[in-house]
C-alpha positions as CSV (number, residue, x, y, z in Angstrom):
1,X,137.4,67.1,62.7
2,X,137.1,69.6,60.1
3,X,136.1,73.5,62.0
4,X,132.7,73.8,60.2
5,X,132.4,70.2,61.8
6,X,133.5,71.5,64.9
7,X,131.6,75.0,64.5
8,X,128.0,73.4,63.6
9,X,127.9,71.3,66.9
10,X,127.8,74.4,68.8
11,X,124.9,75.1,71.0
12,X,123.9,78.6,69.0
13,X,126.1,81.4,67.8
14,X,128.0,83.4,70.1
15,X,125.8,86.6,71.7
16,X,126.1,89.9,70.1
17,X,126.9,92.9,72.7
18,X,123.7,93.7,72.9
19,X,122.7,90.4,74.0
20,X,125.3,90.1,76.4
21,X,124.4,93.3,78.2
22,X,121.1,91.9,78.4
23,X,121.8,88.7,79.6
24,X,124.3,90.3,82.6
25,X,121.7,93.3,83.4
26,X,118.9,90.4,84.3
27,X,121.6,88.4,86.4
28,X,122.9,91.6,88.1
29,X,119.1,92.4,89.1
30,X,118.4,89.3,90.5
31,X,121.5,89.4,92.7
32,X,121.3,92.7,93.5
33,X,117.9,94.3,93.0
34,X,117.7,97.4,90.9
35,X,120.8,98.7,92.4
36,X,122.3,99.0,89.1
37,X,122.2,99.2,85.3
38,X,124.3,98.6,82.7
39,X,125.6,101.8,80.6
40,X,127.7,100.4,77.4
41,X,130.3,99.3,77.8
42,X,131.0,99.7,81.8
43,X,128.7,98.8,84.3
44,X,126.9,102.1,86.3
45,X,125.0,102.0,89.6
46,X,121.8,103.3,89.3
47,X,120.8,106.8,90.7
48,X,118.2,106.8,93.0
49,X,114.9,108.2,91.3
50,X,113.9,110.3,94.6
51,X,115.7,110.8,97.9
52,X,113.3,110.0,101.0
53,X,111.5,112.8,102.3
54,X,113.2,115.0,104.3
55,X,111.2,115.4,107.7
56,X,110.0,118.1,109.9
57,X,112.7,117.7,112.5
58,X,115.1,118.2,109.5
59,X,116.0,120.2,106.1
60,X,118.7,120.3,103.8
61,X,121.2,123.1,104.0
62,X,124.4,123.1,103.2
63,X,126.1,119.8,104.4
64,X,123.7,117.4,106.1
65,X,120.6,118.1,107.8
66,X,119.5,120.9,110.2
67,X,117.6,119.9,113.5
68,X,115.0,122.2,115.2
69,X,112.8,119.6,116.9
70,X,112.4,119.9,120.5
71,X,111.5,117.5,123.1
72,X,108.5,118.2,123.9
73,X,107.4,118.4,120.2
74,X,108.7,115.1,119.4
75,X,106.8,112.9,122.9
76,X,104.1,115.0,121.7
77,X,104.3,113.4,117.9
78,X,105.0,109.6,119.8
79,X,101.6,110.3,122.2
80,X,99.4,110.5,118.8
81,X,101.0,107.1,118.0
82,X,102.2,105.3,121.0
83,X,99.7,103.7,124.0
84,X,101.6,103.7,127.2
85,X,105.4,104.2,127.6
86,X,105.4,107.1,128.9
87,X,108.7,107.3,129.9
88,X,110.1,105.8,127.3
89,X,108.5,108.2,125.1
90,X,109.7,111.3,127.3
91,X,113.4,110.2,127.9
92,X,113.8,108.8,124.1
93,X,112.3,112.0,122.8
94,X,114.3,113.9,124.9
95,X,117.8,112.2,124.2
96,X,117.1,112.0,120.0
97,X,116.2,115.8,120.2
98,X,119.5,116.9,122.5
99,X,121.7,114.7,120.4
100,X,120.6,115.8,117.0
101,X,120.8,119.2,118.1
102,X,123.7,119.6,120.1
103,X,125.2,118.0,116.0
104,X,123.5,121.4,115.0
105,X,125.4,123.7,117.5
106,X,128.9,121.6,117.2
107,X,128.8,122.7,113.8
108,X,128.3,126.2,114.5
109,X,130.8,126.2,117.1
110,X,133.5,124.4,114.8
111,X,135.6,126.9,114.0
112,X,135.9,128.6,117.1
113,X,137.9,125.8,118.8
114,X,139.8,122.9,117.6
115,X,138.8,120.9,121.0
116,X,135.1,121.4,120.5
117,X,133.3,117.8,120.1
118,X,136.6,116.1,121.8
119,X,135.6,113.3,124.0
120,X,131.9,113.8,123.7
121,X,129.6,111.2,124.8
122,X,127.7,110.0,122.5
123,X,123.2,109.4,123.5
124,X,123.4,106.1,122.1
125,X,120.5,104.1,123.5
126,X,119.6,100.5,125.2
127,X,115.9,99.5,124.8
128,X,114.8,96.8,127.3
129,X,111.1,95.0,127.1
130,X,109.0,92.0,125.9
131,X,108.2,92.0,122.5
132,X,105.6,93.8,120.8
133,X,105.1,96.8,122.6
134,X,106.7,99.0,119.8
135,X,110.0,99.9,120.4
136,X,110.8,99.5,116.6
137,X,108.1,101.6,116.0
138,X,108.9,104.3,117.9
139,X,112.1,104.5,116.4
140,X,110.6,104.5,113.0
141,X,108.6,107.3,114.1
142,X,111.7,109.0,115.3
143,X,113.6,108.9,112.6
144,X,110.8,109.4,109.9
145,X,109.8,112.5,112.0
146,X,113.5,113.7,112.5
147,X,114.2,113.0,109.1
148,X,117.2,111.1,109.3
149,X,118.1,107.7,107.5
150,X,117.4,104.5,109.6
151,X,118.5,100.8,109.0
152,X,117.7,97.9,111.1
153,X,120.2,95.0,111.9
154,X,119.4,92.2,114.1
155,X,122.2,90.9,116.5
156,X,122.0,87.4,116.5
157,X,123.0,87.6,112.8
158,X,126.7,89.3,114.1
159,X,129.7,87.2,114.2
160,X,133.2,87.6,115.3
161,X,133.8,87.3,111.3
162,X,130.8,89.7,110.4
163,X,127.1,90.7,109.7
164,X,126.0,88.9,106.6
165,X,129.9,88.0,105.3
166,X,130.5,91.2,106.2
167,X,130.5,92.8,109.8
168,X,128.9,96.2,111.5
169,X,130.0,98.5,109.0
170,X,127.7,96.9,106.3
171,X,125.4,98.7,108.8
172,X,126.8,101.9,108.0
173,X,126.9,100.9,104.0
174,X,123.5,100.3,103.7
175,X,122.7,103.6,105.5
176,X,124.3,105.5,102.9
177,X,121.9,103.6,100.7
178,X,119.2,104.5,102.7
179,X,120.3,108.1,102.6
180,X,119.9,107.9,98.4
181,X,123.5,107.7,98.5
182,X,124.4,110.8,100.5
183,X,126.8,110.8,102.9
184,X,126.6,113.6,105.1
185,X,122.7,112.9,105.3
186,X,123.9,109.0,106.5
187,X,126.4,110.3,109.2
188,X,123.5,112.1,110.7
189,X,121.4,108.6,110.5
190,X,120.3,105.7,113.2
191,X,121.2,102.1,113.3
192,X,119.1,100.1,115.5
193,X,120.1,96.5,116.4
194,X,117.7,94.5,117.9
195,X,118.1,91.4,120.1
196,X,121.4,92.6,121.3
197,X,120.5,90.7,124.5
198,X,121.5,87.5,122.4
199,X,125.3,88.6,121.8
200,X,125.5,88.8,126.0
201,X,128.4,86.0,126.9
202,X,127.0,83.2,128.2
203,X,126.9,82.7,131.9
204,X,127.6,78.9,132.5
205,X,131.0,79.5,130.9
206,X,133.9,79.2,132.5
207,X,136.4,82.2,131.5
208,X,135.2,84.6,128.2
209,X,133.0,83.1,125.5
210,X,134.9,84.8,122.7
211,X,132.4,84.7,120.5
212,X,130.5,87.0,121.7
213,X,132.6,89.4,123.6
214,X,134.5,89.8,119.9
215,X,130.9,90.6,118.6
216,X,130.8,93.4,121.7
217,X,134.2,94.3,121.0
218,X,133.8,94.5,116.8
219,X,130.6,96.9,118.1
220,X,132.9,99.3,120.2
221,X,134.6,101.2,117.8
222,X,131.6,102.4,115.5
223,X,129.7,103.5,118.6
224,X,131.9,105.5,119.5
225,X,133.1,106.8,116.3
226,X,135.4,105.2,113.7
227,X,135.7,105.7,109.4
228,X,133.9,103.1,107.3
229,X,135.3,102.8,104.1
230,X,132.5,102.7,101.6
231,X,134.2,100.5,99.6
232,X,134.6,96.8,100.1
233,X,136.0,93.8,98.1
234,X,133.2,91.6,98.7
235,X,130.4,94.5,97.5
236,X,129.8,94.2,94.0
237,X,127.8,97.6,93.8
238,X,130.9,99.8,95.4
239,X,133.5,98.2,93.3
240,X,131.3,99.2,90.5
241,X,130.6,102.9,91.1
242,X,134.7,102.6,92.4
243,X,135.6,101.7,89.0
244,X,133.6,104.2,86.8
245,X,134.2,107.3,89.0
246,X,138.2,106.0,87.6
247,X,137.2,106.3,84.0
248,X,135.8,109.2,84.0
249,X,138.2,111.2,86.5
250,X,141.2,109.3,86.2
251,X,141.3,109.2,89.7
252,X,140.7,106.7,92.6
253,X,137.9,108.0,94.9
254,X,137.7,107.0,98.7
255,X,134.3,107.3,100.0
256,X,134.5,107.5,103.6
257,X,131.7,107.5,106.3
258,X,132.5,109.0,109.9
259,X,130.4,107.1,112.2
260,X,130.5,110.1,115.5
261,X,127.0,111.4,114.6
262,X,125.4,108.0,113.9
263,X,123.4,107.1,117.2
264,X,123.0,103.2,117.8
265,X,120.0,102.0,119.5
266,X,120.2,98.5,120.9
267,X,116.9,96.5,122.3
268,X,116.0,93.5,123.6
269,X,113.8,91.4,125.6
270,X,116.5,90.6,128.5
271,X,114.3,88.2,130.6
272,X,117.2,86.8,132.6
273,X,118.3,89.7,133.9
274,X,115.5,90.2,136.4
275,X,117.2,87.5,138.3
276,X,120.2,89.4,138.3
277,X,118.6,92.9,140.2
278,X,116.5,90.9,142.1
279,X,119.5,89.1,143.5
280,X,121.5,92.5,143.6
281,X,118.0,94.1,145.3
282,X,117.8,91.5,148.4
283,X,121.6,91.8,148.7
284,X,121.2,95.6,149.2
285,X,117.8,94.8,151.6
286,X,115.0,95.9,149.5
287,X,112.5,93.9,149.4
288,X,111.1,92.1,146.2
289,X,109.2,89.3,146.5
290,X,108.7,89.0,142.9
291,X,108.6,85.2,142.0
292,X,110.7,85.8,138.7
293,X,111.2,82.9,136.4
294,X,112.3,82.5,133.0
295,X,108.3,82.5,131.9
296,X,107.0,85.2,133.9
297,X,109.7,88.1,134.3
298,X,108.1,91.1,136.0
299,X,109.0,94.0,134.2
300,X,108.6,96.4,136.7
301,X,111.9,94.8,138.6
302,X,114.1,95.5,135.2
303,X,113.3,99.8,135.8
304,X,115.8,99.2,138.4
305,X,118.8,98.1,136.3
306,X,122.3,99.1,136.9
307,X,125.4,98.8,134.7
308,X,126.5,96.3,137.2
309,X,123.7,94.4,136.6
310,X,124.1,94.4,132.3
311,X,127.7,93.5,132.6
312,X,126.5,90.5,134.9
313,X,124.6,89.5,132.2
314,X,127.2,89.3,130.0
315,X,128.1,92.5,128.3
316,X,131.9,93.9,128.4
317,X,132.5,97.0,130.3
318,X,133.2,98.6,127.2
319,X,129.9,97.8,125.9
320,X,128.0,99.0,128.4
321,X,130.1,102.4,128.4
322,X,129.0,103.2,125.3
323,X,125.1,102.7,125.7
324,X,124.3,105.6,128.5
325,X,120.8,105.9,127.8
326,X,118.3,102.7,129.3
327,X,114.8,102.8,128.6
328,X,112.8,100.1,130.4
329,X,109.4,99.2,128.2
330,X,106.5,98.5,129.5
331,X,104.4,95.4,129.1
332,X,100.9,95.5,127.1
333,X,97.8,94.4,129.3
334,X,94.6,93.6,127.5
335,X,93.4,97.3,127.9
336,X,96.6,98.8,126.7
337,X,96.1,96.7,123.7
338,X,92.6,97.6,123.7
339,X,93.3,101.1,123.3
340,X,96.0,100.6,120.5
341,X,92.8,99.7,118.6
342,X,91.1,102.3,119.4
343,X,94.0,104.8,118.7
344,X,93.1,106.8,115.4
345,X,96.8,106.7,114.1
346,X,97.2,103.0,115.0
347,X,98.5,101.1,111.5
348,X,96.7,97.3,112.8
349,X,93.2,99.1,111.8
350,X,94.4,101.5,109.5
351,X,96.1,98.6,107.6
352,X,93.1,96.5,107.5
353,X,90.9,99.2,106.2
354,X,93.2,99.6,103.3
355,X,93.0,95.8,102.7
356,X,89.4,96.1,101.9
357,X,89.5,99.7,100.4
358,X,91.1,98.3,97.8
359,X,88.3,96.3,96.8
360,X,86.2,98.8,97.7
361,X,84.8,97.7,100.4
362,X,84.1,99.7,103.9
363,X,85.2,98.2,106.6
364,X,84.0,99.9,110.6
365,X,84.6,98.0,114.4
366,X,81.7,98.0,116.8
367,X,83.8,98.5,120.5
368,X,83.0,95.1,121.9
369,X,84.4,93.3,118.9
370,X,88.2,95.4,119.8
371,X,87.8,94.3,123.1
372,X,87.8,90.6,122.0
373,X,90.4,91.2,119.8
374,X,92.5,92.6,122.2
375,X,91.3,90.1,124.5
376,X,92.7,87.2,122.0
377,X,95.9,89.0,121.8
378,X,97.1,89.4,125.3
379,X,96.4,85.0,125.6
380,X,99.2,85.2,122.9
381,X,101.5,87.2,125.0
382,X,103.4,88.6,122.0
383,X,102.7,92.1,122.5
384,X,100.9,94.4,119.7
385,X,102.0,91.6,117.4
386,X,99.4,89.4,119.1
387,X,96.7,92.2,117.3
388,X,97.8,91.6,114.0
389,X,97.3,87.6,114.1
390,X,94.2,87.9,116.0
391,X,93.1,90.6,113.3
392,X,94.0,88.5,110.6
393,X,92.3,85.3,111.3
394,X,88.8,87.0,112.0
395,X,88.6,88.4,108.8
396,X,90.7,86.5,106.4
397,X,87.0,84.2,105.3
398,X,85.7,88.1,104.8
399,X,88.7,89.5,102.6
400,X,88.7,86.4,100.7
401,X,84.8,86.5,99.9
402,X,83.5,89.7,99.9
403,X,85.3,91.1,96.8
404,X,83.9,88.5,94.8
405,X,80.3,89.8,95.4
406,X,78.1,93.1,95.7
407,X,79.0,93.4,99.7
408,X,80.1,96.8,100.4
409,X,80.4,97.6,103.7
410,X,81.3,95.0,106.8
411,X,80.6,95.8,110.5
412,X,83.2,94.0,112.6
413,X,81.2,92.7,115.7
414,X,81.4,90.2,118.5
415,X,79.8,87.7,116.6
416,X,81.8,88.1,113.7
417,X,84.8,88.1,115.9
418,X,83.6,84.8,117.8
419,X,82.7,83.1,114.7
420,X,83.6,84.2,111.8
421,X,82.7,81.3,109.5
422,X,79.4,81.5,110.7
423,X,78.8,84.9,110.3
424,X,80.1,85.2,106.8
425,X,77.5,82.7,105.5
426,X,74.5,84.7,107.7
427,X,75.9,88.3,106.4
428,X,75.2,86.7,102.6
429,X,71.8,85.6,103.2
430,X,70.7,89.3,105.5
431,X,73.3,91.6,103.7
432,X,70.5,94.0,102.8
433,X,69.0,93.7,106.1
434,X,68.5,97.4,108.1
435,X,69.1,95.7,111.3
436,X,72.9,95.1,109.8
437,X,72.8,99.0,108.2
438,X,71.8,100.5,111.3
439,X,74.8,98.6,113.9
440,X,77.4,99.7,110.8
441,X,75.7,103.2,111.0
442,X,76.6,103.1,114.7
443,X,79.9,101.6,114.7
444,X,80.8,104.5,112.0
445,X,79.3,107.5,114.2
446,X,80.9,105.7,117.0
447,X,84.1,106.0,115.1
448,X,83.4,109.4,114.5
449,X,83.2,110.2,118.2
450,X,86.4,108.7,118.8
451,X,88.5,110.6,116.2
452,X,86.8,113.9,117.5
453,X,87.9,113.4,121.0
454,X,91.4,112.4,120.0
455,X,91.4,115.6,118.1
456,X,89.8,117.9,120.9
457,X,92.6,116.2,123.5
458,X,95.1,117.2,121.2
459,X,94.1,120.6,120.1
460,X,96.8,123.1,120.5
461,X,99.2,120.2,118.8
462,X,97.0,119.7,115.7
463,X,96.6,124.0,115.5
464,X,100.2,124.8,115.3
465,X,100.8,121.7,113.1
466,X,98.1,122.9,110.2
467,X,97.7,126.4,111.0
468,X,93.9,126.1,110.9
469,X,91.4,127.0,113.1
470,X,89.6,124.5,114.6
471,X,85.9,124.8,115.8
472,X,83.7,122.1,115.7
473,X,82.4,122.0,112.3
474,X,85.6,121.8,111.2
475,X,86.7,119.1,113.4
476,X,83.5,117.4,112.5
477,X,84.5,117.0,108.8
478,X,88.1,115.7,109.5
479,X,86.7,112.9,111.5
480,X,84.1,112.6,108.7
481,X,87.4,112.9,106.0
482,X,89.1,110.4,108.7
483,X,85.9,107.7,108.3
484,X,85.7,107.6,104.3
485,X,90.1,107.7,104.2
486,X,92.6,104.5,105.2
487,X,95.2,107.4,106.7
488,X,95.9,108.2,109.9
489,X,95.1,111.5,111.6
490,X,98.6,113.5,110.6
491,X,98.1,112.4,107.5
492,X,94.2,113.6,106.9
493,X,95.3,117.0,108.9
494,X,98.4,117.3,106.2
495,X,96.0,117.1,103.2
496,X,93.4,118.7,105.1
497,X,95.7,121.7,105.3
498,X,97.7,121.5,101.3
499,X,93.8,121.4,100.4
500,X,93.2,124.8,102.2
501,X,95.9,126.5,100.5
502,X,94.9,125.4,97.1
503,X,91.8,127.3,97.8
504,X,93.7,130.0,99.4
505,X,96.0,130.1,96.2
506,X,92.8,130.7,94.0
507,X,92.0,133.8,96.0
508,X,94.5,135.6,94.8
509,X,94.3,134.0,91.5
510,X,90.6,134.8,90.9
511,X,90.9,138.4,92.0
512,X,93.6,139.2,89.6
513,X,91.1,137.9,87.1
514,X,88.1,139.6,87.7
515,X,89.8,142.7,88.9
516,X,87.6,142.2,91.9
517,X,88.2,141.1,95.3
518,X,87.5,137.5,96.1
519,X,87.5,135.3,99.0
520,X,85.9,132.2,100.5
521,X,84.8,132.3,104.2
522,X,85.8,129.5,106.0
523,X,82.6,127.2,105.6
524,X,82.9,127.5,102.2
525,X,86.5,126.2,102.3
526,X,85.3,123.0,104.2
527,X,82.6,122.7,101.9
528,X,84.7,122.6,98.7
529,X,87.2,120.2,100.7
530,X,84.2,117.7,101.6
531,X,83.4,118.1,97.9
532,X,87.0,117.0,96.7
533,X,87.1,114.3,99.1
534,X,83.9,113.0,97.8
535,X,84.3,113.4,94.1
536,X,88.6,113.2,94.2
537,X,89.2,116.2,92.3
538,X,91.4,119.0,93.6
539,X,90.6,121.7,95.7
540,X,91.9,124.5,94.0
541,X,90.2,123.5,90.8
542,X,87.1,123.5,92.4
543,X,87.3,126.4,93.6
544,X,88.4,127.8,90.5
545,X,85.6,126.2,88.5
546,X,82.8,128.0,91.1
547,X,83.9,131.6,91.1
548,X,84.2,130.9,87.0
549,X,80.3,129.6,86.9
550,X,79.9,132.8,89.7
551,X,81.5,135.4,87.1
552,X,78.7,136.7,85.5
553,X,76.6,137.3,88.4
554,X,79.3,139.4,90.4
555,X,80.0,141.3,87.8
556,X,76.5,142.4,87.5
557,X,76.6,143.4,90.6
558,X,79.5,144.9,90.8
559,X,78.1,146.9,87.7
560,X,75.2,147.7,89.4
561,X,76.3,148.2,92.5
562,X,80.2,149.4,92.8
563,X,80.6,146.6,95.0
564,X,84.5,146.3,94.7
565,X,84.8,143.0,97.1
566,X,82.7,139.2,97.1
567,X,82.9,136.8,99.7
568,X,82.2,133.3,98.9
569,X,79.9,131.6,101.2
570,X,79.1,128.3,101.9
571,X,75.5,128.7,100.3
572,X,77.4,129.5,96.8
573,X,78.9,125.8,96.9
574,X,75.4,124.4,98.1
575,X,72.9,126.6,96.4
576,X,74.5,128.9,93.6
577,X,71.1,129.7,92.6
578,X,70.3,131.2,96.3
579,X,73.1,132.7,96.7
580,X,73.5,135.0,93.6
581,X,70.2,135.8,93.9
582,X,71.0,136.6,98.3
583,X,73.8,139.4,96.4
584,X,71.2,140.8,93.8
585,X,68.7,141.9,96.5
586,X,71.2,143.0,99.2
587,X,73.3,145.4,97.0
588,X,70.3,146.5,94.6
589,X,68.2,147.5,98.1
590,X,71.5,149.5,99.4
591,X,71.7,151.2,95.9
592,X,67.9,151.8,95.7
């Protein structure tokens, strides 16, 4: 066979570089998300485009984060958010804050002794209780408040060979990624494990289940504190940023992670081990008559755990060393899960209202129809998690439907809850009917009510967290802010307060201007917020724009008058008109 034979039986000609690159950048991106990008001719992970917010309990100084949080702040941040638990709330708060901050005074204490930090004991944490009653949550919170990286891992995935063909340290790995790739930010992060109750050696065997004790045991070290190698043979992306930090240094780089600071927080359900204290309880002669069965474990009997009683279960010595901290949940009765509902910051309405938002449409809960919902959840027995599937097969017929036609608003209500089907047909046919306007009037003034009292519950929190002053107009239109938004209450109060600012800003601005003192009272200020909210344009601006349309006027007056200082009032947002003409006859009569 001749080679132009040979060469024209080919399936196409060969790829230029270009088309190469190409071809590898799309199969690196499905294999590894956009992790990385090709730079010709090497192969370049890709920078993070922003770092995750740094939070309150947190900034950046120097190396790693500094901590100021204290207890008491942070179970006040978890009671805006969390129903029940209270003591998990108070000892988790308490634990996160003493650990993070006794990092902070280590530190500063460093150089004054070389023992300093030496056999520490670390606050690492063991969750216990029934499923959905938010102890991922509150670790979310925790961390997003802290400000600290946080990765989730779930235990039943571990084996003595590794987490995902690799083992824990992966954990650590993708913590650093978490951390946009810093490591000093990542040795100050969390890893939470859930379902470690499934890694327990089993029971019924006779001798070790090595299995699971090697899982324990491949835990131990990492707890405690141990030096993850950021590189690995089996991670495509560290191989790759391993390779160009060589060509453009010449040198080989070990990344290394110290795992002392990282706090692990293990959870799980643990239904058999109320068996265990109950046995341990009679033995010692107090009474619990408790019927406890696999179906039915009493909850309350678990408060009384001992370290005895976890390594009963199945967990090494070791193990249970290292996890010093045990928080018992509570579980969710219908009314608990009735008042996560009603809970201003809870995401299971919050969410929902952002579903239809975003077609425009506003969605408000009349009280009995939470109660059913709450009602259809606890028959699930799945915790919190039993709201969400209740929520979503109400109004699934609704958020399919509705954005197809001129519906605006939807008034969740017993009846709709009962039978939705049904009511979506009848809310077509009376959708203009006042009888239907008037009960989602209510359910939005009953709303109102609800976010007023949350706030007036929580005053002194929601003061020195916005700096503002809070009397009841005020409050008024944050709840009114909180009604036409999908945010919860920190969130309204953080714009609430960057939009007061903005006006504040514009003070000083303005006066510079016009050579003339200027500044808005404080019902002014709300007005121009409730105006921003309304129309979406900024604050500031608006502001800006009035004392601009005001200019003339004041400076007639000031003409006229000598008056050297204006205070904006409310009526110069509502009524210009009135309110220049309020300035003309109250300085001309004091000149005249």
């Amino acid at each position: 066979m001749k080679y132009d034979d040979f060469e024209s039986e080919g399936s196409e000609k060969l790829p230029n570089q270009k088309e190469l690159e190409k071809e590898l950048s799309e199969y690196l991106s499905k294999k590894y998300g956009n992790r990385i990008k090709i730079i010709s001719p090497f192969l370049f992970p890709k920078a993070e485009e922003a770092q995750s917010d740094v939070g309150q309990g947190s900034e950046k100084e120097g190396k790693g984060p500094v901590f100021d949080m204290l207890p008491e702040e942070l179970e006040h941040f978890l009671e805006s958010f969390i129903v029940k638990q209270n003591q998990a709330k108070s000892v988790l708060a308490t634990k996160m804050c003493t650990h993070f901050n006794r990092i902070k005074y280590l530190k500063q204490q460093g150089g004054k002794s070389k023992t300093v930090g030496v056999g520490m004991i670390k606050n690492n944490v063991l969750m216990i209780g029934p499923t959905g009653v938010g102890k991922t949550y509150m670790i979310k919170l925790i961390a997003q408040k802290l400000g600290v990286p946080f990765v989730k891992g779930d235990a039943t995935k571990f084996s003595e060979t590794g987490y995902v063909g690799g083992d824990v340290e992966d954990l650590v790995r993708d913590l650093v990624y978490e951390a946009g790739d810093d490591i000093d930010l990542a040795e100050n992060g969390i890893i939470y494990i859930d379902e470690v109750d499934k890694i327990a050696s089993a029971r019924n065997i006779i001798g070790h289940d090595v299995s699971r004790t090697g899982v324990q045991r491949a835990l131990l070290k990492p707890m405690e504190e141990t030096e993850v190698d950021m590189k690995v043979p089996h991670d495509a992306v560290s191989q790759i940023q391993a390779i160009e930090h060589f060509r453009r240094t010449g040198k080989r780089e070990k990344r290394i992670v110290n795992t002392r600071n990282i706090l692990f927080i293990m959870s799980g359900a643990f239904g058999d081990l109320a068996e265990i204290i109950k046995r341990r309880l009679q033995k010692q002669g107090i009474g619990f008559e408790a019927n406890v069965s696999p179906t039915e474990v009493p909850w309350e009997i678990l408060k009384e755990v001992s370290a005895q009683d976890l390594i009963e279960f199945g967990f090494e010595t070791e193990f249970v060393g290292r996890l010093p901290v045990v928080v018992v949940f509570d579980e969710l009765t219908r009314e608990d899960l009735a008042d996560i509902l009603r809970n201003p910051n809870n995401p299971i309405v919050l969410s929902k209202r952002q579903d239809f938002k975003a077609y425009g449409i506003d969605l408000k809960f009349e009280e009995e129809a939470l109660d059913k919902i709450a009602e259809m959840a606890a028959a699930e027995k799945t915790g919190a998690r039993g709201l969400v599937s209740a929520m979503e097969r109400v109004l699934i017929p609704f958020e399919k439907h509705m954005p197809s036609t001129s519906m605006k608003q939807l008034v969740v209500t017993l009846e709709v809850v009962t039978n939705p089907d049904a009511e979506l047909t009848l809310l077509e046919k009376s959708y203009g009917d006042p009888v239907r306007s008037e009960r989602f009037e209510r359910a939005a003034h009953k709303e109102k009510e609800r976010v007023m009292k949350f706030i007036s519950e929580r005053e002194k929190e929601f003061r020195e967290k916005s700096n503002l002053d809070l009397y009841d107009g005020r409050v008024d239109l944050i709840a009114e802010i909180y009604g036409r938004m999908s945010s919860d209450l920190n969130t309204i109060f953080d714009d609430f307060s960057n939009m007061y600012q903005q006006i504040k800003v514009q003070e000083v601005t303005l006066s510079g201007e016009l050579d003339t003192t200027v500044s808005f009272d404080e019902d002014a200020i709300d007005e121009i917020i409730r105006k921003a909210v309304n129309t979406g344009q900024q604050a500031g601006a608006l502001a800006f724009q009035l004392v601009k349309r005001l200019e003339y006027g004041l400076k007639l007056v000031k003409e006229r008058s000598g008056v050297e200082s204006f205070m904006i009032t409310k009526d110069a947002v509502t009524d210009m008109e009135k309110y220049i003409n309020g300035l003309v006859k109250k300085f001309y009569r004091q000149v005249s």
